[in-house]
Each structure stands twice: as structure tokens, then as C-alpha cells.
C-alpha positions as CSV (number, residue, x, y, z in Angstrom):
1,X,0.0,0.0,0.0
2,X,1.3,3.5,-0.8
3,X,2.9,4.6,2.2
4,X,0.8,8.2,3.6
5,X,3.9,11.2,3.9
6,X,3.1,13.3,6.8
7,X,2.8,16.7,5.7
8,X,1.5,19.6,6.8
9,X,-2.1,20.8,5.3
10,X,-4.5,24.1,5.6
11,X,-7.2,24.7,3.7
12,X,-6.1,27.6,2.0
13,X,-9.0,28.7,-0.9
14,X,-10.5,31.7,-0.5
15,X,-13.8,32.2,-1.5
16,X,-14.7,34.1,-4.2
17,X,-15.7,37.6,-2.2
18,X,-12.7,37.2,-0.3
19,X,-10.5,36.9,-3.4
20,X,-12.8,39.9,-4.8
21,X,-11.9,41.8,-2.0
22,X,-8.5,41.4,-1.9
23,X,-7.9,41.6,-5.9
24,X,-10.1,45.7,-5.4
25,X,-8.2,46.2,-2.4
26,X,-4.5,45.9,-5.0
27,X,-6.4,48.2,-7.5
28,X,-7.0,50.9,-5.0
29,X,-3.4,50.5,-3.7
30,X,-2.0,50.8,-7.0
31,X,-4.3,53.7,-8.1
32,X,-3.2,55.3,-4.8
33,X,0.5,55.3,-5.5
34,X,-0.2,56.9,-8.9
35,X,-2.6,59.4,-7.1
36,X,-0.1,60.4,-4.6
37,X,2.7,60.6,-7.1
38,X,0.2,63.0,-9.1
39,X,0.1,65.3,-6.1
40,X,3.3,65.6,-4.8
41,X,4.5,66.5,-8.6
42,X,1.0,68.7,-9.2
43,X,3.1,71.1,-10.4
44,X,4.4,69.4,-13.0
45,X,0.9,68.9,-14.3
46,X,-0.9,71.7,-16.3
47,X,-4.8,72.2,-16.3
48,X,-5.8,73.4,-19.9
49,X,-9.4,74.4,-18.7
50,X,-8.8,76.9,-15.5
51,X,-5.2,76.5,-15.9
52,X,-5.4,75.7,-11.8
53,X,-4.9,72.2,-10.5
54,X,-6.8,71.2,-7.5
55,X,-7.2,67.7,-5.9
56,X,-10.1,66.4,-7.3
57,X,-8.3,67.2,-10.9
58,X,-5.8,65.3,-9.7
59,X,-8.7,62.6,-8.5
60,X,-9.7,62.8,-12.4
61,X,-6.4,62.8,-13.9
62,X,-5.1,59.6,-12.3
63,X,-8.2,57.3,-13.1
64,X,-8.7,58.8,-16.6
65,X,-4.6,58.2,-16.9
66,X,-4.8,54.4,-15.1
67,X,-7.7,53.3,-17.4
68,X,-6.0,54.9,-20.4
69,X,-8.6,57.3,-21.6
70,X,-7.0,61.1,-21.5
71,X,-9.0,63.6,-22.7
72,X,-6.4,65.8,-23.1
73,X,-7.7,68.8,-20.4
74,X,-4.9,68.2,-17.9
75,X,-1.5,66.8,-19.0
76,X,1.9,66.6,-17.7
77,X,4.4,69.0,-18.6
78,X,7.5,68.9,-16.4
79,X,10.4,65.8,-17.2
80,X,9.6,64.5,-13.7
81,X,6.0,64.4,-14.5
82,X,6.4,62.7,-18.1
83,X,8.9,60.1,-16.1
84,X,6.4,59.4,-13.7
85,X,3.8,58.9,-16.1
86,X,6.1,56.7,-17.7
87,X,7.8,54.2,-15.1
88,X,5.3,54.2,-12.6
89,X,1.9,54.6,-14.0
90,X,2.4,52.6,-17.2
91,X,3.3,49.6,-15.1
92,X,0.3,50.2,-12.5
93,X,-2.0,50.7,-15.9
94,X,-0.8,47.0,-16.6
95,X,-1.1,45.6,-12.9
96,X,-4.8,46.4,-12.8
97,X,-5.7,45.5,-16.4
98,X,-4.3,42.0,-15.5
99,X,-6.2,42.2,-12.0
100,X,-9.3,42.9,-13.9
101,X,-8.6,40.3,-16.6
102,X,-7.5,38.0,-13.9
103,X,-11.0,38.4,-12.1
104,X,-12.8,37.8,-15.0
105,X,-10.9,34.7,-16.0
106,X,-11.9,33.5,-12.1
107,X,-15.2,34.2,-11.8
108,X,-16.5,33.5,-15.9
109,X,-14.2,31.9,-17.8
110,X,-12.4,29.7,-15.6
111,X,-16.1,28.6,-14.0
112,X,-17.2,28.1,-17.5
113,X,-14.1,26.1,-18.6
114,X,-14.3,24.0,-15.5
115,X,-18.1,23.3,-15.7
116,X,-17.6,21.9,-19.3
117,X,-14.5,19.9,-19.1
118,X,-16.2,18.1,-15.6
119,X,-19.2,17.5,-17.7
120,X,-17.2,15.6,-20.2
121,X,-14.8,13.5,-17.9
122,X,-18.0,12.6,-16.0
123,X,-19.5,11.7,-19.7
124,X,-17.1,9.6,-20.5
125,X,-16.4,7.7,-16.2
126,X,-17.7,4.7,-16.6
127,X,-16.6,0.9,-14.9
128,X,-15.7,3.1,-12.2
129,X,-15.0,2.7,-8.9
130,X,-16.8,5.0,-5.7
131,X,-15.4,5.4,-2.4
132,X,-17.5,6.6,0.0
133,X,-16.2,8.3,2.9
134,X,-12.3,9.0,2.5
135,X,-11.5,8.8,6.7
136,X,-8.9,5.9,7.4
137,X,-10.6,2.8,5.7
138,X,-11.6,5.0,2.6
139,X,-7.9,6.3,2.0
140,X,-6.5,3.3,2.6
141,X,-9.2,1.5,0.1
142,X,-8.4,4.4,-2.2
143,X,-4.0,3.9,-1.9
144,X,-4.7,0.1,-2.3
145,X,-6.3,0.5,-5.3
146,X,-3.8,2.6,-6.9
147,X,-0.7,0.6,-5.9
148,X,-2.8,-2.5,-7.6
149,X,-2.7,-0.6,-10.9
150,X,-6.0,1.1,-10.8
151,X,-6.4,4.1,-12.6
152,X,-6.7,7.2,-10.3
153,X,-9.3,8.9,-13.0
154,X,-11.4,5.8,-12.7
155,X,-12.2,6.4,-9.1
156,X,-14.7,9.0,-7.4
157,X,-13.9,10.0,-3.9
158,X,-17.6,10.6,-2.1
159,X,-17.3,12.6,1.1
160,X,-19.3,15.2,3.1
161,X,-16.0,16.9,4.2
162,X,-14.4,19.2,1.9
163,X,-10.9,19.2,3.6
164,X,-11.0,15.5,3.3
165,X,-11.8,15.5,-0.5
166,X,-8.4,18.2,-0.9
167,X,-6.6,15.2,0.6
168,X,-8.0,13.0,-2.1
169,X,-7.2,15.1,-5.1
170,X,-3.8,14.9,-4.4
171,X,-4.4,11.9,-5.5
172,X,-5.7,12.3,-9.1
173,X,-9.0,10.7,-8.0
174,X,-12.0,12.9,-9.1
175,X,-14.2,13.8,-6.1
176,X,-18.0,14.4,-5.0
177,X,-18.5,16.6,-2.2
178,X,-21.7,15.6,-0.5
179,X,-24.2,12.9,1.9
180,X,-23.1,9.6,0.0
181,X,-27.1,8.5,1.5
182,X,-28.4,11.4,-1.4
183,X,-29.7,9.9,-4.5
184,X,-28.7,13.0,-6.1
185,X,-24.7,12.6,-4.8
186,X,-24.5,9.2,-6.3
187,X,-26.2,10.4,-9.6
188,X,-23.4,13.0,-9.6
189,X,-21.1,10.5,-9.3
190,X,-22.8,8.0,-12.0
191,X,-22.9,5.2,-9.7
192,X,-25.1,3.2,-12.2
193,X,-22.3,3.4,-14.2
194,X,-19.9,2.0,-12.0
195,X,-18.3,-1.7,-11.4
196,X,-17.9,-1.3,-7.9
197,X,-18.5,1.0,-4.5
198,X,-17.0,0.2,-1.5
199,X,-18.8,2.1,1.5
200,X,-16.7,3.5,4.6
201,X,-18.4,6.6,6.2
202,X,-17.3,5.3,9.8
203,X,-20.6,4.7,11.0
204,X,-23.0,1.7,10.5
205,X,-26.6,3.4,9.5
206,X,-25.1,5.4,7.6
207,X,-23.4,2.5,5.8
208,X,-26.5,0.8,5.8
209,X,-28.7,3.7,4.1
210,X,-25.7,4.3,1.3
211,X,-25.9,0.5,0.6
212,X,-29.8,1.3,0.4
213,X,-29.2,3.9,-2.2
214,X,-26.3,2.3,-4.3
215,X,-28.3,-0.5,-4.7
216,X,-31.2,1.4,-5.8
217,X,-29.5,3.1,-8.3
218,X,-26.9,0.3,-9.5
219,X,-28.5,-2.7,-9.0
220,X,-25.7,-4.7,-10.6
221,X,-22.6,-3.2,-9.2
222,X,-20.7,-4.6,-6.8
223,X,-21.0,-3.2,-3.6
224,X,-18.5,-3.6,-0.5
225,X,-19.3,-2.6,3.1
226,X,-16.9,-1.8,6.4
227,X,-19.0,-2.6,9.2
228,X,-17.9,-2.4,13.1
229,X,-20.2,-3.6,14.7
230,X,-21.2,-8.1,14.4
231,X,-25.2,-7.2,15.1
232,X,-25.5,-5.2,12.0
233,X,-23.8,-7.4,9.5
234,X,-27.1,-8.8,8.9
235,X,-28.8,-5.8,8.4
236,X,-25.9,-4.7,5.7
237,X,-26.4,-8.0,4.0
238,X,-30.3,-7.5,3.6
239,X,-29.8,-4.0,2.1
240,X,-27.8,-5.2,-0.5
241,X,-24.1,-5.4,0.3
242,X,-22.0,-8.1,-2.1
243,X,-19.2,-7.9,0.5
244,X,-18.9,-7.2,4.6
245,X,-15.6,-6.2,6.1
246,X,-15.8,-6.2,9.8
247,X,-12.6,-4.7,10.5
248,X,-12.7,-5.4,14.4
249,X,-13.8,-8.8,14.3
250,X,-11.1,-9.6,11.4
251,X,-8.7,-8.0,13.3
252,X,-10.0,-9.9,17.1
253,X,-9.8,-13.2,15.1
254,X,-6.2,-12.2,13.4
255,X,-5.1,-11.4,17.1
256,X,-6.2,-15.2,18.5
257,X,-5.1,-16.8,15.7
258,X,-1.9,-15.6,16.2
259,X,-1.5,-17.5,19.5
260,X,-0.8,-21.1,17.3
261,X,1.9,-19.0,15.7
262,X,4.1,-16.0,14.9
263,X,3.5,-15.8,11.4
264,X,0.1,-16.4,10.6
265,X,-0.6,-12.5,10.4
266,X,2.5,-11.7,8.3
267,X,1.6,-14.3,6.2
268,X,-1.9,-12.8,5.8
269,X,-0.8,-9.1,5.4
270,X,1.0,-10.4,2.7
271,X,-2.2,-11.7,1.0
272,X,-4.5,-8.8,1.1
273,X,-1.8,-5.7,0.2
274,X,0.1,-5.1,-2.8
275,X,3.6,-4.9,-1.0
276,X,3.4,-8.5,-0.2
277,X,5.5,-11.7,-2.4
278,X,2.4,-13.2,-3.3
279,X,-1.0,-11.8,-4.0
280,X,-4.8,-13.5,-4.3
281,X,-6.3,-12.9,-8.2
282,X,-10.1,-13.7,-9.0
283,X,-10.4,-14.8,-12.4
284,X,-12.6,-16.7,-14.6
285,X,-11.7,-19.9,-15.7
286,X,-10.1,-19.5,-18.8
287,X,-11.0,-21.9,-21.8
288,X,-8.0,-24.1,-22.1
289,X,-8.8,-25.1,-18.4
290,X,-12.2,-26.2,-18.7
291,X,-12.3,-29.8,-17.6
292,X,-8.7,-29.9,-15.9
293,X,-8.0,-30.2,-12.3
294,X,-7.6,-27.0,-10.4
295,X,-3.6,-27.5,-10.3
296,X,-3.2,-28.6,-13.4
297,X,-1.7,-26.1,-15.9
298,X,-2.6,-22.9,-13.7
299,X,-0.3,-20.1,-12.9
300,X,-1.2,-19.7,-9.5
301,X,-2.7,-21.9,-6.6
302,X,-6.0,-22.2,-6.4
303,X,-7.6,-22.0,-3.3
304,X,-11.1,-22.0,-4.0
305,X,-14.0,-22.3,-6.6
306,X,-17.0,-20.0,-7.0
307,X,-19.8,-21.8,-9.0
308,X,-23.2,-20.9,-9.6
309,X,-22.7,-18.4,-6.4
310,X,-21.2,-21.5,-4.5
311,X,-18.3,-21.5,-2.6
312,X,-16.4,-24.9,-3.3
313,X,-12.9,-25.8,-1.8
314,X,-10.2,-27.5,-3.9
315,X,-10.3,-30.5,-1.5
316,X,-14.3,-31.5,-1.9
317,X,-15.4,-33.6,-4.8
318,X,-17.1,-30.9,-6.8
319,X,-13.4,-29.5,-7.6
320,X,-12.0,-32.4,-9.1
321,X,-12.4,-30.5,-12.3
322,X,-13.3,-26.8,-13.4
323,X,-16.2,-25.5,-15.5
324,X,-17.5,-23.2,-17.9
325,X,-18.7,-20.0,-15.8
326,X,-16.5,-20.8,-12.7
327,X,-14.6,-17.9,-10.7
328,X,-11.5,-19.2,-8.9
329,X,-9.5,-17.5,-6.3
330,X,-5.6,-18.2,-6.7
331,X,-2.1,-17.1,-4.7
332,X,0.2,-15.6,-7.7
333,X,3.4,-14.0,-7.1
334,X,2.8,-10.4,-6.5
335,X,4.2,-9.5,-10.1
336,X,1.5,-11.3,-11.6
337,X,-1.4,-10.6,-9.8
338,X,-2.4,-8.1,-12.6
339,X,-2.1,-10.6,-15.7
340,X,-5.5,-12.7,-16.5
């Protein structure tokens, strides 16, 4: 699994009348330097209407100047006042035409652009996976998948916490923010589109009603549950869960089994992450092993058959040889746990 670097994090986006704010607040400083530049060098400015040059001309000289209008009524005629004019107030006339442009890129164009190209990635997401809830389990689920080869831009991050879902973009996964128990979340994410949706929010109604919804919507996609507490595996199972994960009462059996030996939970660690020498792969039987013995001609161990939704182990009768439309689990070497 990818190993999580410790780093430092703050939210730090503004939102958009904050970054208004602050963007008006560098046009007025800018304007002002020019302004009081203007009035400490008044005299080297020349008023063609009165011929006398008071504040507010020089009010109406600086933004007419800045904004690159000039009338013509009140211009500079000393060197110092042409230099100023030149090195200072040309480069504030470009600071706040890129502050303006900048602003409208931010709050039109860039909206705009974003809106559209999210609307086509989410076009084309499809045989994705969802992760719902991105605390411990979910980034974990979500750093498993990715050392296992899966693409980042085929998983969707679902999580009501938007610090959460910053974390997760750091991954390249494409995120929802939102209650994962909201039709209209899922839709958003196009779980009927998607292969599989694993289902961590860290508490067990919740779990249950996502499992509620997710089935509702994608009535064919595989659907995996953490559940903590024994009482309501049952209750995850009747709402539609293909797969429970009781983290505690894998980890209390781990724990005892470990008694007969010191190796039993390396050994299993080993199985279920991607760091590990040798990996489990569920595959279908592939044509040229249709009526051979499970051993026989395999890559891998197999170490169980699934048939007809029946689970069938290598030692009972039934496994002597494999069918069309089995599913077997085998133990490859790590470096081929990707190849079917």
C-alpha cells in the first residue's frame, strides 16, 4: 500500500468575495500610489481648462490616466512628470488591467471552462470505482487500489467533508462533495455506471442507508461494506451489500489466531496488500482449463472455486475438475497478480 507522507495541510482557498476583495483592495493601492505621485508632482501637471490644479483634478487625472482614456484637459508638462507617467503609472496601468482580466478569468471563464471539461470527464467515467467516505478505511481502500494498478481517473472520492476531499485530489482521483445517502450525490457521481463501490463513512446506519441507495441506483454493481459492529452485518447484507468487512472482528480473530503462531498475520498481510511476495487474483476460468483439475496447468494456486454463487474448496469432490462459468481465487506472485 502507498505509504501516507506526513505533511502539513491548511485549507487555504478563498472564497470568491474574499478573493474579490482582496484583488479591489491591490487596484485601490495601485491607483493610490499613482494618485499620490500626481500630487506631490501637481506642479508638473498643467490644467488646460482653468489652468489651476486642485485635488479632485488630480482625482480625475489619475483614473482617466490608469484606465487609459486622456481627454487631453490636464496633461503633464515637467520631465519629472512625463517620467512618472512613464515608469510608474504605465506599469500600475498594466497591474490592474491584468487584475481585472485576472478576475474575469476566475469568476467567468475559468467557472465556465471547469463546468464543461467536468461534464465531459463525468461523460465519458464509466466501470468506475466510488469510495464513500475517505477517513482511514476510505484512503486506505483508495492507496490500495492505486498501488494495484487502478487508474486514479477511474475512481470518485464521495465525502461530506471538503478538507477530506483536498486530501484525495492529491491523488488524481475525481471527487464528489456531498451525503453519500443522497440519491442525487451518487447520480453525480454515476454510480449506475460504475463496477464497484466500496462504503466507509465510519458509522453503521449510515453504511446501511448508502448500501440502500447504491443498490437502488446500480442494482448490478458490486457493492462492499466496512461494518464495526457483528449485530448489523445482517442488516448490511439484507440491504444489498455483495461484500462485509468487519474490520474489528477480522482483526480480534487475526489477534487469536496468532497464538498457534508468529507468522500467521504476516503471512496474511502479505495476501491482502500489494507490498506483499504473493498476491490472491479472482479470475474466470479460462477456456483451455475447462475440464482440468484445479492445479493442473494454472499459474497460480487455487484455493477455491466459485460456481453458480457456491463456494467450493479444492479439497471437496465438486473441484476435481473446473467449468464453464467458474470464478476461482488463486495465490500468484505479486508480479502477476495483474495478468489474467
Amino acid at each position: 500500500m502507498r505509504p501516507v507522507r506526513p505533511r502539513f495541510y491548511r485549507a487555504g482557498r478563498l472564497g470568491p468575495l474574499t478573493t474579490l476583495a482582496i484583488r479591489a483592495a491591490a487596484v485601490l493601492l495601485l491607483v493610490g500610489i499613482a494618485l499620490g505621485g500626481h500630487w506631490i508632482d501637481r506642479a508638473g501637471l498643467r490644467d488646460n481648462t482653468d489652468g489651476a490644479v486642485s485635488f479632485l483634478d488630480i482625482v480625475y487625472f489619475t483614473v482617466i490616466t490608469v484606465t487609459t482614456v486622456g481627454y487631453g484637459d490636464i496633461v503633464p508638462v515637467s520631465d519629472s512628470a512625463r517620467m512618472f507617467d512613464t515608469f510608474v503609472v504605465t506599469p500600475i496601468r498594466i497591474f490592474v488591467f491584468l487584475i481585472f482580466l485576472g478576475s474575469a478569468y476566475s469568476f467567468m471563464l475559468r467557472q465556465g471552462w471547469e463546468r464543461w471539461r467536468m461534464g465531459l470527464v463525468r461523460h465519458e467515467l464509466k466501470d468506475h470505482v466510488i469510495v464513500c467516505g475517505f477517513g482511514r478505511s476510505g484512503s486506505a481502500a483508495v492507496g490500495e487500489l492505486i498501488e494495484r494498478g487502478h487508474p486514479p481517473e477511474r475512481i470518485v472520492v464521495v465525502d461530506a467533508n471538503a478538507d477530506r476531499l483536498r486530501l484525495a485530489e492529491a491523488w488524481g482521483v475525481a471527487t464528489v462533495e456531498g451525503d453519500a445517502t443522497h440519491n442525487k450525490v451518487l447520480e453525480t457521481a454515476k454510480v449506475g455506471a460504475a463496477r464497484n463501490v466500496i462504503i466507509c463513512p465510519g458509522r453503521d446506519d449510515t453504511a446501511v442507508l448508502i448500501i440502500l441507495t447504491c443498490r437502488r441506483l446500480a442494482p448490478h454493481a458490486g457493492i462492499a461494506v466496512s461494518i464495526a459492529a457483528i449485530e448489523n452485518e445482517l442488516l448490511a447484507r439484507d440491504a444489498g451489500a455483495s461484500i462485509i468487512v468487519n474490520p474489528v472482528s477480522f482483526g480480534g480473530q487475526l489477534l487469536a489466531q496468532c497464538t498457534a503462531g508468529p507468522h500467521v498475520a504476516d503471512y496474511v498481510a502479505d495476501l491482502v496488500t500489494r507490498g506483499g511476495q504473493i498476491e490472491l487474483r479472482e479470475r474466470p476460468v479460462r477456456a483451455d482449463e475447462i475440464g482440468t483439475a484445479p492445479r493442473d496447468g494454472t499459474d497460480g494456486q487455487i484455493v477455491r472455486i466459485y460456481r453458480d454463487d457456491r463456494a467450493i474448496g479444492v479439497l471437496q469432490p465438486e473441484a476435481r475438475e473446473l467449468r464453464a462459468g467458474d470464478w476461482v481465487i488463486e495465490l500468484v506472485e505479486a508480479a502477476d497478480a495483474t495478468k489474467i
